[in-house]
C-alpha positions as CSV (number, residue, x, y, z in Angstrom):
1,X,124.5,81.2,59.9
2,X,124.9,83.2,63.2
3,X,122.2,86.0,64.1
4,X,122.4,88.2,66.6
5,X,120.4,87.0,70.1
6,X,116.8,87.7,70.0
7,X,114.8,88.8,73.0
8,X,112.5,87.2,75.5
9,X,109.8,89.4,76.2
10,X,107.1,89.2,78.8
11,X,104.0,91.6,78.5
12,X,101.4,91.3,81.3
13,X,98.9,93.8,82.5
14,X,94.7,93.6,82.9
15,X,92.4,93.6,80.3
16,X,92.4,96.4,78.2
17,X,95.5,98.0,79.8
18,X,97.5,98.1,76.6
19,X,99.6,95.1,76.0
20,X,98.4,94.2,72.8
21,X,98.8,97.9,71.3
22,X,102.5,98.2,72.9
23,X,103.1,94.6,71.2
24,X,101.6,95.3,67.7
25,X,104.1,98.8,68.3
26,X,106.3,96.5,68.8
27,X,106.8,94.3,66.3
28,X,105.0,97.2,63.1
29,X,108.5,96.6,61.4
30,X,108.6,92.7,61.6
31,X,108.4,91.2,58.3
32,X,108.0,87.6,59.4
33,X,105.9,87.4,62.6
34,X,104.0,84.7,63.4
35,X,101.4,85.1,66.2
36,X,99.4,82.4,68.5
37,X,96.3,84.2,68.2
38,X,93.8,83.4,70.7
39,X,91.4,85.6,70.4
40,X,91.2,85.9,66.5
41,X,92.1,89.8,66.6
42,X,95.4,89.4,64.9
43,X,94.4,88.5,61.3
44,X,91.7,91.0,61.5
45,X,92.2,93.7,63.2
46,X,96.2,93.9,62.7
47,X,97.2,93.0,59.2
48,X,98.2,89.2,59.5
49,X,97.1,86.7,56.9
50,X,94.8,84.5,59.3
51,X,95.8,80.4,59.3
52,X,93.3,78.1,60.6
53,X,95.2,75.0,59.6
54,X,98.1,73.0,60.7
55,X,98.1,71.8,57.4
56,X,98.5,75.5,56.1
57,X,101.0,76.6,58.5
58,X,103.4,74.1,58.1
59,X,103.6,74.8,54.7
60,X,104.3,78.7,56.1
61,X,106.8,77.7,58.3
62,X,108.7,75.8,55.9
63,X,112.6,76.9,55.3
64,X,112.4,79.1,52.1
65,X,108.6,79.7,52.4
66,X,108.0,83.8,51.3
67,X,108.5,86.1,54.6
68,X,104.8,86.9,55.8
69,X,102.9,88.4,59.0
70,X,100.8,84.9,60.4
71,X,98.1,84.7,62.9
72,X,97.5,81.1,63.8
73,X,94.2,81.2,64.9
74,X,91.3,77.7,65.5
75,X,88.6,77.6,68.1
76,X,89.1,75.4,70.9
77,X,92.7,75.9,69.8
78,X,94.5,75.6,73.5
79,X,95.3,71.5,73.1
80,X,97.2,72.2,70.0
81,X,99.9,74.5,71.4
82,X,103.0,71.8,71.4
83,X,102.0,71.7,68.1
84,X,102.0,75.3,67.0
85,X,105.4,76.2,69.2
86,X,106.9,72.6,66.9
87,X,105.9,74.3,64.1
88,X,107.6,77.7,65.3
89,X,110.6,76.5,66.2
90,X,111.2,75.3,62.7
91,X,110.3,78.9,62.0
92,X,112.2,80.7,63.6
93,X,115.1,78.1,62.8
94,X,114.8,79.3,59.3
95,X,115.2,83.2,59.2
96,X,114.8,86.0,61.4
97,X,110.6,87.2,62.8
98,X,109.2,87.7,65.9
99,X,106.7,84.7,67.7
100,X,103.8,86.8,69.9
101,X,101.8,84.1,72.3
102,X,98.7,86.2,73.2
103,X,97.7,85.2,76.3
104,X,100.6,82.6,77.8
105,X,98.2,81.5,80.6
106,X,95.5,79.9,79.1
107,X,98.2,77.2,77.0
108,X,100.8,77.0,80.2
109,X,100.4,76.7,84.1
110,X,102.8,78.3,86.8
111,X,105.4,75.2,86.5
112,X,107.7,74.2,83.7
113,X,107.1,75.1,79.9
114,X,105.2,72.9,78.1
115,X,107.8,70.6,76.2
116,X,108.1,72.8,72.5
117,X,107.5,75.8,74.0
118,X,110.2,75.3,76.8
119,X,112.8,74.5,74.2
120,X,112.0,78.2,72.6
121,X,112.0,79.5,76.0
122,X,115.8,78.1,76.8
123,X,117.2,77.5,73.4
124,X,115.2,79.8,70.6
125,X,117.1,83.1,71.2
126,X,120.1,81.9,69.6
127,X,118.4,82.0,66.0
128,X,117.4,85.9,66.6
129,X,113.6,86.1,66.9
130,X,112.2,88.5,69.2
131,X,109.5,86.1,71.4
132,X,106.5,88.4,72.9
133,X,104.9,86.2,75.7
134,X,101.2,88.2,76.7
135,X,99.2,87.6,79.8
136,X,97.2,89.1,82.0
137,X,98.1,86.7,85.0
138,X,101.7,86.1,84.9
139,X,101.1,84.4,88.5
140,X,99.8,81.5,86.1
141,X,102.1,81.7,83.8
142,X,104.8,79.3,83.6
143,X,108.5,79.8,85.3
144,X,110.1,79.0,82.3
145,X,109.1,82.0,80.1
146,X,109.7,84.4,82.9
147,X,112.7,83.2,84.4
148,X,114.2,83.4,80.8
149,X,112.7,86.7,79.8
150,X,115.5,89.6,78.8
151,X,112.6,92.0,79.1
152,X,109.5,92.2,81.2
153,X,106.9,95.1,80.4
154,X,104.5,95.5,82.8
155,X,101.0,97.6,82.6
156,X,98.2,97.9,84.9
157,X,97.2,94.9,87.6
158,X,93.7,94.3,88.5
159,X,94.5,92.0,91.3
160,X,96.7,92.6,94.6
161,X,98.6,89.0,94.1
162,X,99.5,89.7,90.3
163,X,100.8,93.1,91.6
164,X,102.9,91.3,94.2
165,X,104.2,88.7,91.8
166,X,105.4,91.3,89.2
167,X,106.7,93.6,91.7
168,X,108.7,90.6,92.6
169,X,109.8,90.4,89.2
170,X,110.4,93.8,88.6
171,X,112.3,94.6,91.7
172,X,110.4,97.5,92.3
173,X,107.4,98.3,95.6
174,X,104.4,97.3,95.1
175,X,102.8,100.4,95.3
176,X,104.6,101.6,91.9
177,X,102.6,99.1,90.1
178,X,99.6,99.9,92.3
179,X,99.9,103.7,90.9
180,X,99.6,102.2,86.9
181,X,96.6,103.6,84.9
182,X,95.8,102.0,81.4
183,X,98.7,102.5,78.8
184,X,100.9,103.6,81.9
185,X,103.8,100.2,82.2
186,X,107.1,100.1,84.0
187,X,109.7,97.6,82.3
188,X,113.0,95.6,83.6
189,X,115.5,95.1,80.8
190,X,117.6,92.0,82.7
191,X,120.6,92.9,80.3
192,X,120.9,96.2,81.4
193,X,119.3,96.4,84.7
């Protein structure tokens, strides 16, 4: 069955600058979403059913598995990320949802995509999910994601070279980003321009 095109979007700002709020905004409506949840705040503090298993979300994932709102969520849990985006890409294979990653620079580095997660990046678009990559260093963050992303949102920057980088991105001066206050964000749609 052919979907319409999902979107690749990357949400970067400091600590505490918004991007989790504009994201759970984001995807309120989504009735499959399924969120690498590093910090543990998805399950609790935004309505997912929490996983802690692979076990358990791979019977989640499943083709014809009930539509639900997951937060994957483990300590120590950043080895296991070709594992979780694996287990996402037969998910959003099997119907429409939106994947978040919270925090995309603590499971990638500034090169290529890890494998899984690369083939999302390139190829997952096709089956309609809306993909929400968040970091606050985007500098560290791998090429893959951003080169690919149909949207970046952008909210405050605590440091001068993360500015730079997502000025870069954004096609915009510097000093617009410099002039962000928490919950202020410019965006680049790369559709529309």
């Amino acid at each position: 069955e052919r979907r319409p095109d999902g979107e690749l979007i990357v949400v970067t700002g400091a600590s505490r600058s918004g991007k989790t709020q504009w994201t759970v905004r984001r995807v309120r409506s989504a009735r499959r979403l399924l969120v690498w949840d590093s910090m543990g705040e998805w399950g609790d503090r935004f309505g997912c059913r929490r996983v802690a298993t692979f076990a358990e979300l791979r019977e989640c994932v499943k083709p014809g598995a009930r539509a639900e709102r997951l937060a994957f969520y483990q300590p120590g849990m950043a080895q296991h990320f070709d594992v979780f985006c694996s287990l996402s890409w037969v998910w959003i294979r099997a119907a429409r949802g939106a994947l978040v990653i919270e925090e995309l620079s603590s499971v990638t580095s500034p090169g290529k995509a890890p494998r899984m997660w690369g083939e999302i990046c390139r190829a997952g678009l096709r089956y309609g999910p809306d993909i929400i990559a968040i970091t606050q260093r985007p500098a560290e963050s791998d090429k893959t994601c951003i080169g690919n992303a149909t949207l970046l949102h952008c909210h405050q920057m605590v440091r001068e070279a993360d500015e730079a980088y997502m000025a870069r991105e954004l096609r915009v001066p510097v000093a617009q980003l410099s002039r962000l206050r928490p919950l202020d964000w410019l965006e680049r749609d790369r559709r529309t321009h």
